[in-house]
KEKELUM-902331 format. One line per field, with one value per residue (C-alpha): x, y, z. Coordinates in nm, 4 decimals. Example, Ala and Ser with C-alpha at 12.3 -4.5 7.8 and 13.67 -1.06 7.14 Angstrom:
BEGIN
u c(1.2300; 1.3670) .
v c(-0.4500; -0.1060) .
w c(0.7800; 0.7140) .
//
This chain:
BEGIN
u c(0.0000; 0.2973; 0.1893; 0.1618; -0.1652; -0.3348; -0.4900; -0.4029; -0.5253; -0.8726; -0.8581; -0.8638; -1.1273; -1.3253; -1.3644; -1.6705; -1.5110; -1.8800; -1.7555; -1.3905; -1.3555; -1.5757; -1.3148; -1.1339; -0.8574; -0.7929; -0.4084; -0.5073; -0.6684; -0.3263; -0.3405; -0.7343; -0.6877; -0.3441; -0.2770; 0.0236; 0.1427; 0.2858; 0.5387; 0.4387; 0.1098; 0.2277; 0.4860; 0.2551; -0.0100; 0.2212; 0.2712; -0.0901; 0.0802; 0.2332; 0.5942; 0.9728; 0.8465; 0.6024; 0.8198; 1.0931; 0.8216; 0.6849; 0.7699; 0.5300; 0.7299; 1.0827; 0.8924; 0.9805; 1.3744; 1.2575; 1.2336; 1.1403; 0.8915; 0.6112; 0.2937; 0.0152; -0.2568; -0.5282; -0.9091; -1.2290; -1.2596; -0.8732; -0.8410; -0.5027; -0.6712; -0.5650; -0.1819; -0.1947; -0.4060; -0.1683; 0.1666; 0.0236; -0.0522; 0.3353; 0.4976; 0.2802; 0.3433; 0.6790; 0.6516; 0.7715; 0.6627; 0.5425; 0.3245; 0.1297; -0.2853; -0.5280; -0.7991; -1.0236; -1.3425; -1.1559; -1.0039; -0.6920; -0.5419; -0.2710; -0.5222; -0.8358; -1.1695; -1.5477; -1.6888; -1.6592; -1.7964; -2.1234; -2.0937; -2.1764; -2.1291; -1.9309; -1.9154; -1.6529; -1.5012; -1.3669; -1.1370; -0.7959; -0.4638; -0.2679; -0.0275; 0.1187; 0.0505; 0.3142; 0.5498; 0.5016; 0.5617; 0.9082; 1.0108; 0.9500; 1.1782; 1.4049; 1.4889; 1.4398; 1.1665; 1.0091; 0.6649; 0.4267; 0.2949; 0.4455; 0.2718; -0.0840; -0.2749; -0.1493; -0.4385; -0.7348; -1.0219; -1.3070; -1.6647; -1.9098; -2.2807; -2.1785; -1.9437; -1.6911; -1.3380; -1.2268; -0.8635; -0.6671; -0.2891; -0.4080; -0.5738; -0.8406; -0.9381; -0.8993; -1.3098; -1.3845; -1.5801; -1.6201; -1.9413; -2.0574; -2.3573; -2.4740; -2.6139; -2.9374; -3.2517; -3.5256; -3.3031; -3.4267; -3.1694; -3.1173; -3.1810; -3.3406; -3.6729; -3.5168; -3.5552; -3.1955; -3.1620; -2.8194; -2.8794; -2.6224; -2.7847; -2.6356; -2.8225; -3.0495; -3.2059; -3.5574; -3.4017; -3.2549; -2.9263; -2.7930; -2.8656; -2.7899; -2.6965; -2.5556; -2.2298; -2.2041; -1.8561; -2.0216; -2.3261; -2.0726; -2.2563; -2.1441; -1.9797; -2.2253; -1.9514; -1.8844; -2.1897; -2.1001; -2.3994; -2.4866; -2.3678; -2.6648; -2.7366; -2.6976; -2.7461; -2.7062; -2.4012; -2.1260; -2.2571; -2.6310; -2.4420; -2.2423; -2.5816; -2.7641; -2.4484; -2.4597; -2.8126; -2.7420; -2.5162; -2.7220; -3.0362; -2.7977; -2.6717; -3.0061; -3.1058; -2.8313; -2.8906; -3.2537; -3.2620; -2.9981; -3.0015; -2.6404; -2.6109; -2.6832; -2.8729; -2.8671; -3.0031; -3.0589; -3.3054; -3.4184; -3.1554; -3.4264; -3.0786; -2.7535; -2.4395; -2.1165; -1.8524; -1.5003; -1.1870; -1.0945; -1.3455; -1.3195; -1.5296; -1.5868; -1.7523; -1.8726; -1.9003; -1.9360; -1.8978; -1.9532; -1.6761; -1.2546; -1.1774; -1.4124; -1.4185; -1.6582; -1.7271; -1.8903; -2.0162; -2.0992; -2.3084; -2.5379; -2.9022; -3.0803; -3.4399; -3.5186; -3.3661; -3.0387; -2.7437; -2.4063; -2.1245; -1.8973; -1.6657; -1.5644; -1.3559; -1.2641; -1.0981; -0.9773; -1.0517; -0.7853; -0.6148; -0.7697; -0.4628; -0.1616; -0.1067; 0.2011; 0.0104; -0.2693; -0.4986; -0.8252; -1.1241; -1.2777; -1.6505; -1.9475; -1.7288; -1.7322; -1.4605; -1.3930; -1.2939; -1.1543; -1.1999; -1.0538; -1.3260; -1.0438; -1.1887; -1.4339; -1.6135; -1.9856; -2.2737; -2.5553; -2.8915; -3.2061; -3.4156; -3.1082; -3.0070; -2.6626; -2.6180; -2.3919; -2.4072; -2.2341; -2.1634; -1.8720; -1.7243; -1.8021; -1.7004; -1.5235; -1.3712; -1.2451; -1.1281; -1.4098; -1.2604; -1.3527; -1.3925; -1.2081; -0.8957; -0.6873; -0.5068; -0.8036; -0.5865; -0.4856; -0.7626; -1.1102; -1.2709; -1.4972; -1.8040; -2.0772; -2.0307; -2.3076; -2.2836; -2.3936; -2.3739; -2.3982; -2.5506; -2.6059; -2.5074; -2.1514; -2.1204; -2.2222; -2.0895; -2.0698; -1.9276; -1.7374; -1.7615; -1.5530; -1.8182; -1.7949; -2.0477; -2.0698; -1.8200; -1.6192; -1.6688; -1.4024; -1.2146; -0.8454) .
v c(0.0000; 0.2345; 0.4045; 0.7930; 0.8837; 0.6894; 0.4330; 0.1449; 0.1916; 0.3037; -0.0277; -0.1987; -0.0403; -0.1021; -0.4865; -0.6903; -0.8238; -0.9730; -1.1788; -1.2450; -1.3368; -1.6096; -1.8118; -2.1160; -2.1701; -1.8791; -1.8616; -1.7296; -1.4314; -1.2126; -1.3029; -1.1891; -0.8797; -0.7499; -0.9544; -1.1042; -1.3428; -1.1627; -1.3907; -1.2524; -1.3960; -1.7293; -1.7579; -1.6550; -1.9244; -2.1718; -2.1759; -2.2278; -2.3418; -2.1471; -2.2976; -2.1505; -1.9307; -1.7504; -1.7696; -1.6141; -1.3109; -1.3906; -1.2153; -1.2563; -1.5725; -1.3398; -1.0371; -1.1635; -1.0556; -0.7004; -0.5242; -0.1669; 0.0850; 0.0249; 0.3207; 0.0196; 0.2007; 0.0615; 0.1481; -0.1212; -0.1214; -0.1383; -0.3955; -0.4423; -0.4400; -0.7938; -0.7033; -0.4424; -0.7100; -0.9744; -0.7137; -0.6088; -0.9394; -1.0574; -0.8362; -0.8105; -1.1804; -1.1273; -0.9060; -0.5657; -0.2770; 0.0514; -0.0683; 0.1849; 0.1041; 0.3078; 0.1646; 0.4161; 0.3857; 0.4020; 0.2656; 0.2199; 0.5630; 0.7105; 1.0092; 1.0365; 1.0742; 1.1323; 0.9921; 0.5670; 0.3216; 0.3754; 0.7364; 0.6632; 1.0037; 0.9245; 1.2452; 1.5295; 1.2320; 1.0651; 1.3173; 1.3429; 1.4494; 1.1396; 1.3100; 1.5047; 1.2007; 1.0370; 1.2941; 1.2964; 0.9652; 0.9947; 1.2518; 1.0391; 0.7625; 0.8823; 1.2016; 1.1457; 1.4375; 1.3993; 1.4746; 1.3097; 1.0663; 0.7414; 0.8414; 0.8478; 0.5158; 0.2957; 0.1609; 0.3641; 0.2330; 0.3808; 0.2682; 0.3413; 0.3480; 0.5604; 0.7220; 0.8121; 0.6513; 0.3722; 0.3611; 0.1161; 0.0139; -0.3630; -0.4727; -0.6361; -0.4091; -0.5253; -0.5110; -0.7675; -1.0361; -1.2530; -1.3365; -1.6352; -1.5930; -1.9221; -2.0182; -2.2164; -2.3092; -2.5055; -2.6421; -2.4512; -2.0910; -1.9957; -1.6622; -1.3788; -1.5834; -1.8739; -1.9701; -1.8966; -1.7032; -1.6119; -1.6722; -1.6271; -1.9315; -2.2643; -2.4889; -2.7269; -3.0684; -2.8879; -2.7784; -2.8527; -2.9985; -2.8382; -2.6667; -2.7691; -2.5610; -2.6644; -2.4121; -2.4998; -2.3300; -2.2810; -2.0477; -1.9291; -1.7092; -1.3375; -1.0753; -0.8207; -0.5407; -0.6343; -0.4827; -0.3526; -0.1254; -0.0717; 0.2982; 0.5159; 0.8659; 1.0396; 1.4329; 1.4640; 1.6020; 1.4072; 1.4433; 1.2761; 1.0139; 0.8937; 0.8788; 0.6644; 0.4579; 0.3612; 0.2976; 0.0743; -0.1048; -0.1742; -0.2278; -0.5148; -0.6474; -0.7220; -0.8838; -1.1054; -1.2305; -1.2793; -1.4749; -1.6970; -2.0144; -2.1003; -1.8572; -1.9494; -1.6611; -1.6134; -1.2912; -1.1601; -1.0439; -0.7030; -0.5240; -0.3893; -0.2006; -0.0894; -0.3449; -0.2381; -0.4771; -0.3643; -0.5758; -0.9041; -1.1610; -1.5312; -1.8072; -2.1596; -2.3350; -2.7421; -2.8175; -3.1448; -3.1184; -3.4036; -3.2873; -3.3511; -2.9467; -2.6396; -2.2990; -2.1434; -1.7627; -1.6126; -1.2258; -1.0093; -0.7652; -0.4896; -0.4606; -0.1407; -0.0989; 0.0279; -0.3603; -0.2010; -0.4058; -0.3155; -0.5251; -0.5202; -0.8066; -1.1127; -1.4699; -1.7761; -2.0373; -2.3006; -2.6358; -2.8504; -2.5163; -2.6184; -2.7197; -2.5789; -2.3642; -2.5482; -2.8994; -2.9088; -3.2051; -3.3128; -3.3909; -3.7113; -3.6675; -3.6484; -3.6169; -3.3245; -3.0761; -2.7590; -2.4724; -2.2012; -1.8499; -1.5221; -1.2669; -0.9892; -0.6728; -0.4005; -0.1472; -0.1150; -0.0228; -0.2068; 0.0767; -0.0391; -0.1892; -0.2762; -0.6316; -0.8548; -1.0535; -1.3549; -1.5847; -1.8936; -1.9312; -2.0838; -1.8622; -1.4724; -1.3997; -1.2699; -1.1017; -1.4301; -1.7376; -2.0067; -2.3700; -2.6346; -2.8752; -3.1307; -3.1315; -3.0206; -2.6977; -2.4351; -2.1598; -2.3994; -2.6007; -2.6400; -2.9610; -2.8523; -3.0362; -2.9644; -2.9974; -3.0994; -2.8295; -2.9016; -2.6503; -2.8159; -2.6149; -2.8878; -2.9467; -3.1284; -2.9220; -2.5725; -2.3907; -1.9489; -1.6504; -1.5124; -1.0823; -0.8794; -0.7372; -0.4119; -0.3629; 0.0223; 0.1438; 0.4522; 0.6594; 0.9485; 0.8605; 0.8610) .
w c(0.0000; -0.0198; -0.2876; -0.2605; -0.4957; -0.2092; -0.4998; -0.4166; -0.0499; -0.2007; -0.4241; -0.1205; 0.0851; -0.2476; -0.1967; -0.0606; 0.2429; 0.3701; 0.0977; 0.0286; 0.3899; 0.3234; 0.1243; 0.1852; 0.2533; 0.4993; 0.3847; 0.0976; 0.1256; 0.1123; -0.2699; -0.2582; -0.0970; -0.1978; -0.5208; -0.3898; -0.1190; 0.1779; 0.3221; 0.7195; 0.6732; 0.5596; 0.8418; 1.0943; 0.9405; 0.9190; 1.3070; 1.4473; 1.8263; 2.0281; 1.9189; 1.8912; 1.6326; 1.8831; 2.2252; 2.1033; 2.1585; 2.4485; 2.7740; 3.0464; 3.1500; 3.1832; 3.3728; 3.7431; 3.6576; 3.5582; 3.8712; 3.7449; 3.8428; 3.5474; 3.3898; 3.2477; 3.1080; 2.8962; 2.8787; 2.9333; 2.4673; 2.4078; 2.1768; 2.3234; 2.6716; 2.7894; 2.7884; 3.0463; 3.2732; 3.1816; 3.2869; 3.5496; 3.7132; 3.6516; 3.7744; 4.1002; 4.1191; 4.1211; 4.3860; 4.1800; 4.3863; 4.2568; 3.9504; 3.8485; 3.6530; 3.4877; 3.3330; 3.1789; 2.9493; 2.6301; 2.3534; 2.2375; 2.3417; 2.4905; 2.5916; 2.7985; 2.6231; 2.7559; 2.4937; 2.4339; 2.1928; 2.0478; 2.1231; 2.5197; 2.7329; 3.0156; 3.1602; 3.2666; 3.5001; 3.2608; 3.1415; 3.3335; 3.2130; 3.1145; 2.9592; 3.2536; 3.4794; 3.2591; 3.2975; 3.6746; 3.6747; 3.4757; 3.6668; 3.9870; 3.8829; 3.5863; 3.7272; 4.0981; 4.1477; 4.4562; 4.3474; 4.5451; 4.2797; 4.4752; 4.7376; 4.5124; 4.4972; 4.2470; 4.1163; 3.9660; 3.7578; 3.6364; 3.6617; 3.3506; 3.4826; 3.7801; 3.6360; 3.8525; 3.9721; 4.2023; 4.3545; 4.5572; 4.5417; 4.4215; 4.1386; 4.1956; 4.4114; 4.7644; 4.8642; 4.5462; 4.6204; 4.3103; 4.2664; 4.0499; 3.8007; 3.7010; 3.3313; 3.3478; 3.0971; 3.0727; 2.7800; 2.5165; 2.5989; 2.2289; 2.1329; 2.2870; 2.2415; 2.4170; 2.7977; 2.9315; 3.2709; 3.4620; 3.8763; 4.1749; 4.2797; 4.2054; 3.9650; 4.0954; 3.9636; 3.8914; 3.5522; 3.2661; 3.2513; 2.9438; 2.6280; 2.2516; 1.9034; 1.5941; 1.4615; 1.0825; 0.9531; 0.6001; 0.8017; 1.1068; 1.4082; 1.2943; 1.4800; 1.6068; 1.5268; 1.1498; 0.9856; 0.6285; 0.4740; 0.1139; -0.0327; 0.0681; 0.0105; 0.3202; 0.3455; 0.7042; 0.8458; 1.0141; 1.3536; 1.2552; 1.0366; 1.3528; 1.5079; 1.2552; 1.2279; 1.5929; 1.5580; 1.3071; 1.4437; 1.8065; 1.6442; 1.4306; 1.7507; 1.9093; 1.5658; 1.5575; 1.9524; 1.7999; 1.4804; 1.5381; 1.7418; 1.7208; 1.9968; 2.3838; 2.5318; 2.9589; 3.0860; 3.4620; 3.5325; 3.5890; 3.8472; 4.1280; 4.2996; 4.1196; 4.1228; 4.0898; 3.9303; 3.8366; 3.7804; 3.5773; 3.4901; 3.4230; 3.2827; 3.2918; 3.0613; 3.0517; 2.7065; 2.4617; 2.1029; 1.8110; 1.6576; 1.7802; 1.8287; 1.7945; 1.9331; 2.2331; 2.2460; 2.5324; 2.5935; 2.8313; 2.7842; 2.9310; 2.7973; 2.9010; 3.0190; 2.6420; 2.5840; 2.3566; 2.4277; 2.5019; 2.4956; 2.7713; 2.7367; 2.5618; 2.5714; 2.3468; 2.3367; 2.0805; 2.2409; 2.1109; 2.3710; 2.6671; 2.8313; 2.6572; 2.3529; 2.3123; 2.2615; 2.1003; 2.2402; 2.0044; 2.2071; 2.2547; 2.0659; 2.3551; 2.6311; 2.8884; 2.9119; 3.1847; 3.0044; 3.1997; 2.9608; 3.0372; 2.9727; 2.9631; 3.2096; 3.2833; 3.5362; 3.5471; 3.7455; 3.6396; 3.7171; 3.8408; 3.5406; 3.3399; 3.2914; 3.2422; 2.9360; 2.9099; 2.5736; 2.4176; 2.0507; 1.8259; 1.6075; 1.5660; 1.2076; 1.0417; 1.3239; 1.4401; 1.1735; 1.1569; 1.3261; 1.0835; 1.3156; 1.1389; 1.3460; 1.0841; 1.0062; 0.9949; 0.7982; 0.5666; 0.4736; 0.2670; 0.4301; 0.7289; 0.9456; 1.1373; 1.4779; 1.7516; 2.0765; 2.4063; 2.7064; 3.0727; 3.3808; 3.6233; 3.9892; 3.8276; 3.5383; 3.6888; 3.3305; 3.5285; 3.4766; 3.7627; 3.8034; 4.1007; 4.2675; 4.4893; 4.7707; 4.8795; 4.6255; 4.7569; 4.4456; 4.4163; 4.7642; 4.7415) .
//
């Protein structure tokens, strides 16, 4: 694309990607899209494990011999978001003091923003000056400035809904208390028009004991957030076209958690007080599949009284994964597995007539490749199955998603 008359970039843009990222095999979309093999891609593709190729990156593992004052900053829709969780927790494993976390409601950005996803207003709160809090920071331990900011709590996070800020010097926070939602159904949870409900109390025999879809790679369950619309005329200004674009893409959201029954639907219900949760989240999943390796999704999600939904967070994992990256393991057809997914982090106040959202799918594309289910090399091959899906919620397979609660949140107390 380095090409200065900007042409070639616009070629690109031009193509029906609803479309080309439909083909098979995945490996060769490079050619599709840019008309030549890019030899990155095929490396990259060509090492589906977590293998030499891939450690010779990875760090985490070497953080407890770097004993250095650390800035992590991220915000709740950073795609990126998982590293600063992931940093943080190493190197206060290891013991490092003075690791410093801000966790704002943005995106990927280096600067604080009112304004997230979806156009959401999170008020004049959300604004502080990273920028000079870096610089404080620098000053503190590069130059030796005795400025007061090691003497600051270490950890603040902010909490959409009430919009305000949390601090601590741990993260978690130390007044968590994890609190377990548990999926359950009559057996019949998919879709919105389905009979899924999430409960903090643990599942009993008086329902059913799990809940069944069918994920067909050649009709994969889409992403909520790829939506491409036809060209239409649009007079409005840019302002009103944001609007309707949002719109769009909400009202496309709740369609998708509607028409399709590949996806596992559990909803609280109505909150009757506000709950505060900020922090990490986790989930674990019993699952059988017909098939020797496939993928579970799961999402979090706020719906509002108006019954918009919001996504909050989300987890997957590959299940030939589900003990190592570094060895794949295929799956035994029928049996019951224990998936443990990170559901990456957020801070919300869920309002009085608002609900919590939590569903179960396997695949969201084409944000994520489809698994085949074959066993095989998904990237590189053509040959794909259907696969059978099965979601336990019983007293031995209690399938929940685990949230940091805060009781009585000290909003704005440093």
């Amino acid at each position: 694309t380095g090409d200065i008359t900007g042409s070639a970039m616009s070629k690109i843009n031009e193509r029906d990607y609803a479309k080309l990222l439909k083909h098979l095999p995945v490996v060769e979309l490079d050619s599709l899209i840019l008309e030549k093999e890019n030899k990155y891609w095929r490396e990259w593709i060509a090492h589906p494990d977590l293998d030499d190729y891939w450690k010779r990156a990875c760090f985490l593992d070497r953080l407890e011999n770097l004993n250095i004052p650390v800035y992590h900053q991220s915000g709740w829709y950073d795609g990126d978001g998982i590293g600063s969780k992931l940093n943080y927790a190493a190197m206060k494993k290891s013991g490092h003091g003075n690791q410093r976390l801000v966790l704002g409601p943005w995106g990927h950005s280096e600067e604080a923003t009112r304004r997230g996803p979806n156009n959401t207003d999170f008020g004049p709160n959300a604004i502080v000056d990273m920028q000079r809090s870096y610089l404080r920071w620098m000053d503190r331990w590069l130059l030796g400035i005795d400025n007061g900011i090691d003497k600051e709590p270490l950890v603040s996070v902010f909490v959409m809904g009430s919009n305000d800020w949390l601090y601590g010097d741990t993260y978690p926070l130390p007044e968590t208390e994890f609190t377990k939602y548990y999926l359950a159904s009559k057996g019949l949870a998919n879709s919105t028009l389905g009979d899924g409900w999430l409960s903090t109390e643990a599942p009993v025999d008086s329902v059913a004991a799990y809940d069944k879809y069918v994920y067909d790679p050649a009709d994969p369950t889409p992403d909520p957030n790829f939506r491409i619309d036809e060209d239409e005329e649009c007079d409005s200004t840019a302002a009103e076209a944001i609007e309707v674009a949002i719109e769009k893409r909400l009202a496309y959201y709740a369609m998708i958690d509607s028409v399709r029954n590949d996806i596992l639907v559990f909803d609280t219900p109505p909150m009757t007080d506000s709950m505060t949760f900020v922090g990490p989240i986790e989930a674990v999943l019993y699952a059988a599949t017909s098939a020797v390796d496939t993928d579970w999704f799961m999402r979090l999600s706020k719906v509002d009284s108006n019954g918009q939904v919001f996504p909050l967070t989300h987890g997957v994992i590959r299940a030939r994964y589900h003990k190592s990256m570094s060895k794949p393991e295929l799956l035994v057809p029928g049996d019951i597995y224990e998936y443990h997914i990170d559901m990456w982090q957020t801070g919300l106040t869920v309002m009085p007539g608002e609900r919590l959202r939590v569903e179960v799918a396997s695949a969201s594309f084409p944000m994520f490749s489809r698994n085949l289910n074959t066993g095989g090399h998904n990237e590189m091959e053509t040959e794909f199955i259907t696969a059978e899906q099965t979601i336990y919620h019983d007293k031995e397979h209690p399938s929940h998603i685990i949230l940091p609660v805060i009781k009585n949140p000290a909003f704005g107390q440093k």
